[in-house]
C-alpha positions as CSV (number, residue, x, y, z in Angstrom):
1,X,0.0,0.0,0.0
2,X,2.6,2.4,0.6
3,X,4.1,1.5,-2.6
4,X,1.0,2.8,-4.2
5,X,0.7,6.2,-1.9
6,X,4.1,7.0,-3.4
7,X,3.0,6.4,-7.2
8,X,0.1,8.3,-6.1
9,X,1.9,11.0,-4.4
10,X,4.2,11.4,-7.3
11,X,1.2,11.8,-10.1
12,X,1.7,15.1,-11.8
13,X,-1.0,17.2,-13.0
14,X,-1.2,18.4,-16.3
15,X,-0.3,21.7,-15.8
16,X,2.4,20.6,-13.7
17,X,3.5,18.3,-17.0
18,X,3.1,21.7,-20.0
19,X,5.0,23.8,-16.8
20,X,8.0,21.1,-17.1
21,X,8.1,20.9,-20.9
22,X,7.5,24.6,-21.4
23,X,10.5,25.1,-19.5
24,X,12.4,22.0,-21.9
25,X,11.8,24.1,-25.0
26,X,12.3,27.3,-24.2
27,X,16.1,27.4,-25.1
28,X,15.4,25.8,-28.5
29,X,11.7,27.0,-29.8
30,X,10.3,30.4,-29.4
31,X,7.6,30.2,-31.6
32,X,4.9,30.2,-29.3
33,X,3.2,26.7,-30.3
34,X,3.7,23.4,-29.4
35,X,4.7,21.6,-32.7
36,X,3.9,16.8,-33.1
37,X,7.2,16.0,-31.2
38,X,6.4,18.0,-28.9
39,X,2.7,16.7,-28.2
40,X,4.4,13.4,-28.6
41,X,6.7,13.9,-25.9
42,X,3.9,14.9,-23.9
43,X,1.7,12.2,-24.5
44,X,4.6,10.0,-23.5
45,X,5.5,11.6,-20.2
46,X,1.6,11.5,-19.3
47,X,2.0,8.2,-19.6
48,X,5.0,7.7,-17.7
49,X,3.4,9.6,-14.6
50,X,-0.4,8.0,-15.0
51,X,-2.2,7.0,-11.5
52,X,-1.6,3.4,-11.4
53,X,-4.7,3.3,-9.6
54,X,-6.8,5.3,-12.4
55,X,-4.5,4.8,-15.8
56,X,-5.8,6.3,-18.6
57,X,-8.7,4.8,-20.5
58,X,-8.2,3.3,-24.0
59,X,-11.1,5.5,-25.3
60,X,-9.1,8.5,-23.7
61,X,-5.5,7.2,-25.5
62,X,-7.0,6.9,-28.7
63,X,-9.0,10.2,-28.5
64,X,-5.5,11.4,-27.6
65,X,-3.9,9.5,-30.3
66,X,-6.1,11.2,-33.0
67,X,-5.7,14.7,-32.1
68,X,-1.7,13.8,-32.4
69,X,-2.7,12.8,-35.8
70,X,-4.7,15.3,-37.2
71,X,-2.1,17.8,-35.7
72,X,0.8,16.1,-37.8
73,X,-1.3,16.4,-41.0
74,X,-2.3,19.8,-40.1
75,X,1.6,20.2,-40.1
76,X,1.8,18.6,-43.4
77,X,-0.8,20.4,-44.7
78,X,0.8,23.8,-43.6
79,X,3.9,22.8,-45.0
80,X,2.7,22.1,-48.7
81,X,0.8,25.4,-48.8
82,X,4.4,27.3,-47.4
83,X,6.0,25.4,-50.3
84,X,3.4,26.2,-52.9
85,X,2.9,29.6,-52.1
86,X,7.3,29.8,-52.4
87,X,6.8,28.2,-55.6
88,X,4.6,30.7,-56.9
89,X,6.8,33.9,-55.5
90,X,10.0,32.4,-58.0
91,X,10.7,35.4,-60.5
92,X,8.7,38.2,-58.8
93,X,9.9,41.0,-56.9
94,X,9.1,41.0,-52.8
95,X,9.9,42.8,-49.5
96,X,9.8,41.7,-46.4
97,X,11.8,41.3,-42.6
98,X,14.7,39.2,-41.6
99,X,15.8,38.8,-37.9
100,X,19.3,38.3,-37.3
101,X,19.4,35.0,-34.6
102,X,22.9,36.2,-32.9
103,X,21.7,40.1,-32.6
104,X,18.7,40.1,-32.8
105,X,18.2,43.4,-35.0
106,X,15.4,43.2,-37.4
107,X,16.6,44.1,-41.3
108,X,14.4,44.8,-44.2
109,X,15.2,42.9,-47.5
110,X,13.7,43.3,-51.1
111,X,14.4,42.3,-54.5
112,X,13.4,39.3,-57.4
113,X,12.8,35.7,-55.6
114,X,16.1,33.5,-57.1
115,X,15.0,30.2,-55.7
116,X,13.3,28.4,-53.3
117,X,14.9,26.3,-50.9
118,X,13.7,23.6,-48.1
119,X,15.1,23.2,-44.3
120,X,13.3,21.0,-42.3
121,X,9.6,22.1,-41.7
122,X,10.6,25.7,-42.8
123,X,10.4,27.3,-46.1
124,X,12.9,30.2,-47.5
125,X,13.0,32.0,-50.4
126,X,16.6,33.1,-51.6
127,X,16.6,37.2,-52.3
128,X,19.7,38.8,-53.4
129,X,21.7,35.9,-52.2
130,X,19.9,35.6,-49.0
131,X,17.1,33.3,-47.3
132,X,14.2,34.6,-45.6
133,X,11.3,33.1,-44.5
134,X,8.1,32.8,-46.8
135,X,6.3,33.9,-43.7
136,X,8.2,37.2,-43.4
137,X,7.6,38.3,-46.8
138,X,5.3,41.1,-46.9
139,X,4.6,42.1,-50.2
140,X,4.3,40.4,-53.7
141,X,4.6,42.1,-57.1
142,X,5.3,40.9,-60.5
143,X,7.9,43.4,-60.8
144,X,10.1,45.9,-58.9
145,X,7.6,48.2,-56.6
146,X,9.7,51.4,-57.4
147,X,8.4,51.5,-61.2
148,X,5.0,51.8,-60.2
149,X,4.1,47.9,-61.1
150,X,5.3,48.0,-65.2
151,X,6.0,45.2,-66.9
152,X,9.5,44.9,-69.3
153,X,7.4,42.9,-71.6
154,X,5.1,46.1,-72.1
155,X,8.5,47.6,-74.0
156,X,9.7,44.5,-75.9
157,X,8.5,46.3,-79.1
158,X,11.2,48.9,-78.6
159,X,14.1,46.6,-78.9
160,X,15.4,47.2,-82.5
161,X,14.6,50.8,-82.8
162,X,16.6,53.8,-83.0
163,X,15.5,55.4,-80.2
164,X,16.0,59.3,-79.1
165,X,16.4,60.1,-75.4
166,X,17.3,62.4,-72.9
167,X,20.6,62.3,-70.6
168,X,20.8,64.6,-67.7
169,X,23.7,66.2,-65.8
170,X,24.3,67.0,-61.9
171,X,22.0,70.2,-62.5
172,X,19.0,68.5,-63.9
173,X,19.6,69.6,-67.4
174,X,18.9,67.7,-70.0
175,X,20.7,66.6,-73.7
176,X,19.1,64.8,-76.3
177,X,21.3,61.8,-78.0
178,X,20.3,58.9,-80.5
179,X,21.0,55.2,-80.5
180,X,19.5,51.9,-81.2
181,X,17.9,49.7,-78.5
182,X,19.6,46.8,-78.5
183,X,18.3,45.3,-75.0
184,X,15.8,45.8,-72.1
185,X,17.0,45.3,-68.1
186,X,15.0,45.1,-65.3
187,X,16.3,46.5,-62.3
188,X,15.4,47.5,-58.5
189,X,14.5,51.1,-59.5
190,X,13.1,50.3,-62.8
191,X,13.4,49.5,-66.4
192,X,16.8,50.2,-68.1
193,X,17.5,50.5,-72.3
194,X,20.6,49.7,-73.5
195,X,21.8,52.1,-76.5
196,X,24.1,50.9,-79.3
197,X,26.1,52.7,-81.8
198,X,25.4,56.1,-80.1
199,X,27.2,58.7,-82.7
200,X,28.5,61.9,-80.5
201,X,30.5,64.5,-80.7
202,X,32.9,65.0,-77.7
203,X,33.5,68.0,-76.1
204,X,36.7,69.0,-74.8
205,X,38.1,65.6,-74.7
206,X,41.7,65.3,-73.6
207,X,44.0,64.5,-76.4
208,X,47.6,65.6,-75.2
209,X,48.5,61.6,-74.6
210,X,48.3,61.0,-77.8
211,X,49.6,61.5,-81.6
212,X,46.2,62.0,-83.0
213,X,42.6,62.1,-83.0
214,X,42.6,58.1,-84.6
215,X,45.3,57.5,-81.6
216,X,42.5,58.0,-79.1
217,X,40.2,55.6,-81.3
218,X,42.3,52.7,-81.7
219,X,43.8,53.0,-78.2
220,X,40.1,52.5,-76.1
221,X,38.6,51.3,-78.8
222,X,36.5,48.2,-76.9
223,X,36.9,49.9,-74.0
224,X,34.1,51.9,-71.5
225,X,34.9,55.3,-71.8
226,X,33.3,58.6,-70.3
227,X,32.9,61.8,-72.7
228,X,31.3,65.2,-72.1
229,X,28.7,65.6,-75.1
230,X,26.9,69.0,-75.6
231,X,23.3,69.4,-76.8
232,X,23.6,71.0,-80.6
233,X,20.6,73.0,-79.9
234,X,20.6,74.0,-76.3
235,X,24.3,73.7,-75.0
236,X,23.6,71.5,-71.8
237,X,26.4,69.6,-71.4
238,X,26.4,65.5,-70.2
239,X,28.1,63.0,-69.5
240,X,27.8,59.4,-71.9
241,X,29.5,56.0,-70.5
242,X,29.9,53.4,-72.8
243,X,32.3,51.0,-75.1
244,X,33.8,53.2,-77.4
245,X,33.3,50.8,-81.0
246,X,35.0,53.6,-83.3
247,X,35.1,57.1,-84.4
248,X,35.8,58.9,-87.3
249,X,36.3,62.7,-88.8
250,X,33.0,64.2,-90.2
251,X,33.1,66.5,-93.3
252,X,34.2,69.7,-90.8
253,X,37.3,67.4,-89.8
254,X,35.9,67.0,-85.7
255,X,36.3,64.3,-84.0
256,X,32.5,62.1,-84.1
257,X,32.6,58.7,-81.5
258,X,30.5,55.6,-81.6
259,X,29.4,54.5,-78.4
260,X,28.1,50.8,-77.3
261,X,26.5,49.7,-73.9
262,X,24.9,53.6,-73.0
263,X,21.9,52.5,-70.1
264,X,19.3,55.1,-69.4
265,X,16.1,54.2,-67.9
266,X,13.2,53.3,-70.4
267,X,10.9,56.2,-69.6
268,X,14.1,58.6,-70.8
269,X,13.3,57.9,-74.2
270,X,10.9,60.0,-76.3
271,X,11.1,59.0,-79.6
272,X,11.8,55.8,-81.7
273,X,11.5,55.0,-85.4
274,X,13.0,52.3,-87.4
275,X,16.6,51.9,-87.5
276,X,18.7,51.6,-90.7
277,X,20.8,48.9,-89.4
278,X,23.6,49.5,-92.4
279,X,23.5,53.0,-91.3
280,X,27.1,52.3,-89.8
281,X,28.6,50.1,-92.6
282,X,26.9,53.0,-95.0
283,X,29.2,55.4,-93.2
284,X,32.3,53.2,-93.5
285,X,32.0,52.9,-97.3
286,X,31.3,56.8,-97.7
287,X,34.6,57.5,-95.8
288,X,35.9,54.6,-97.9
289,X,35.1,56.4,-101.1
290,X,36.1,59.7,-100.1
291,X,39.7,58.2,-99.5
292,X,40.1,57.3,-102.3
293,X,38.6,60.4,-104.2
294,X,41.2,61.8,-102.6
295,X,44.0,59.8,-103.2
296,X,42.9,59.2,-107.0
297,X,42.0,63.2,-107.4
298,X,42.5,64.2,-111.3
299,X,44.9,61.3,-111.9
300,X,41.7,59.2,-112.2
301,X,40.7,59.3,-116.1
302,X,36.9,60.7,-117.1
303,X,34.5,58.2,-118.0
304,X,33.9,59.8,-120.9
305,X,37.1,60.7,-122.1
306,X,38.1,57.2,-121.7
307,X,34.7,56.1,-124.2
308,X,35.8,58.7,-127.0
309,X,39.6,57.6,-126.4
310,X,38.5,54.2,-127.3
311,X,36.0,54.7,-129.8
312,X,38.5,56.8,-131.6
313,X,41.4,54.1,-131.7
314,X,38.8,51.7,-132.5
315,X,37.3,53.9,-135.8
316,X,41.3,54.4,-136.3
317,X,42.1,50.7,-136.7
318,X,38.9,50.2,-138.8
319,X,39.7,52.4,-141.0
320,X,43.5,51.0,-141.4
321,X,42.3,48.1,-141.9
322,X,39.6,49.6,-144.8
């Protein structure tokens, strides 16, 4: 009998039982909720600390039993929605919170969903490189929130065209310049065009390092350069980064560059119309004949001259022969 008066006395309530493994988890969950291994581990140590006298029933244990399952696939059920819902977030842009576990500070993260990746019973979504929750993102877009929800697909029909577009310097002035749009970017802040075989004129670019105007060309040719390029009808003066392709000497003798790679942002650009796309080889074989109108000059012999010439010999012979 005393043996039983000590089981007795030992029986824990279950209050006395959540108390104990409240306190077991607190170092390693702080979610709040008990999750199946932990109801598990309940259930067992219930079990363990039962009233010999008045054990549980088997109608209690398997009422007990089911609520353990249904919890699990409520777990399960949770889980597959978390990875769906990632799924669906791959290629869209999203913000949200991450909390560092060492520090404790709270961040804010944003950008295009790379990936989706797995750990456990937890679901991540890899931004920029790093993971974050599904659960902390806040908010979903198809593209980046600063260009007010626009789609780079709505500008596909630009790509090809010569486009005209506006460059502006520290002051908020602005320079017109012309180029065709080879590509289409999406960024954070927006929608970028890229600008090919951008013809300008440079202004006050630095020459003393070399022999010549064609010294500069072939030196950095294929190489991103910076040039000051002044509006022809208003003066403002800007700044174009590129890859310098070539240059060449217009009729007046200045110096005219062709510039690859020059990224504005998409709403920049004002004006497009079909591009010539032999407008550059067109140029190459105009300065090609003008070389050589030079070089021939008055030696080269008059079509016509050269017909009479040879009509005459020919009559000549003819009548020799007569």
């Amino acid at each position: 009998m005393a043996n039983v008066t000590s089981a007795t006395s030992s029986q824990k309530t279950i209050e006395q039982v959540l108390a104990e493994q409240a306190n077991k988890v607190v170092n390693t969950r702080n979610t709040g909720e008990l999750g199946k291994n932990d109801f598990l581990q309940l259930l067992i140590t219930q079990v363990q600390h039962q009233d010999p006298l008045e054990p549980l029933s088997d109608t209690d244990f398997i009422a007990q039993m089911a609520q353990f399952s249904a919890l699990e696939q409520m777990q399960n059920l949770n889980n597959s929605f978390a990875m769906t819902k990632a799924f669906g977030m791959i290629g869209k842009y999203v913000s949200g919170q991450m909390t560092d576990t060492e520090t404790g500070k709270t961040s804010y993260i944003e950008g295009i969903v790379e990936s989706v990746r797995i750990k456990g019973s937890k679901v991540y979504a890899l931004v920029n490189g790093q993971e974050i929750e599904i659960d902390k993102i806040t908010d979903v877009a198809d593209i980046s929130l600063g260009n007010n929800f626009k789609r780079i697909s709505d500008y596909s029909g630009l790509v090809g065209m010569l486009g005209s577009a506006y460059l502006y310097n520290d002051n908020g002035d602005k320079a017109t310049i012309q180029g065709i749009i080879s590509s289409l970017e999406q960024r954070l802040d927006g929608i970028y065009a890229r600008l090919d075989e951008v013809d300008v004129r440079p202004k006050d670019l630095d020459l003393s390092d070399y022999e010549s105007p064609e010294a500069f060309v072939v030196a950095n040719a294929g190489k991103e350069i910076t040039v000051k390029v002044a509006d022809p009808t208003t003066g403002t003066v800007v700044r174009v980064t590129g890859i310098l392709r070539d240059g060449y000497l217009d009729k007046n003798g200045n110096l005219r560059l062709l510039i690859d790679g020059v990224t504005l942002p998409v709403d920049d650009i004002y004006a497009t119309e079909i591009a010539d796309l032999y407008s550059s080889q067109h140029m190459l074989l105009q300065q090609i004949l003008q070389v050589l109108r030079e070089k021939l000059g008055s030696d080269q012999p008059k079509d016509d001259s050269g017909e009479d010439e040879g009509a005459e010999n020919d009559t000549g012979t003819t009548g020799g022969v007569e």
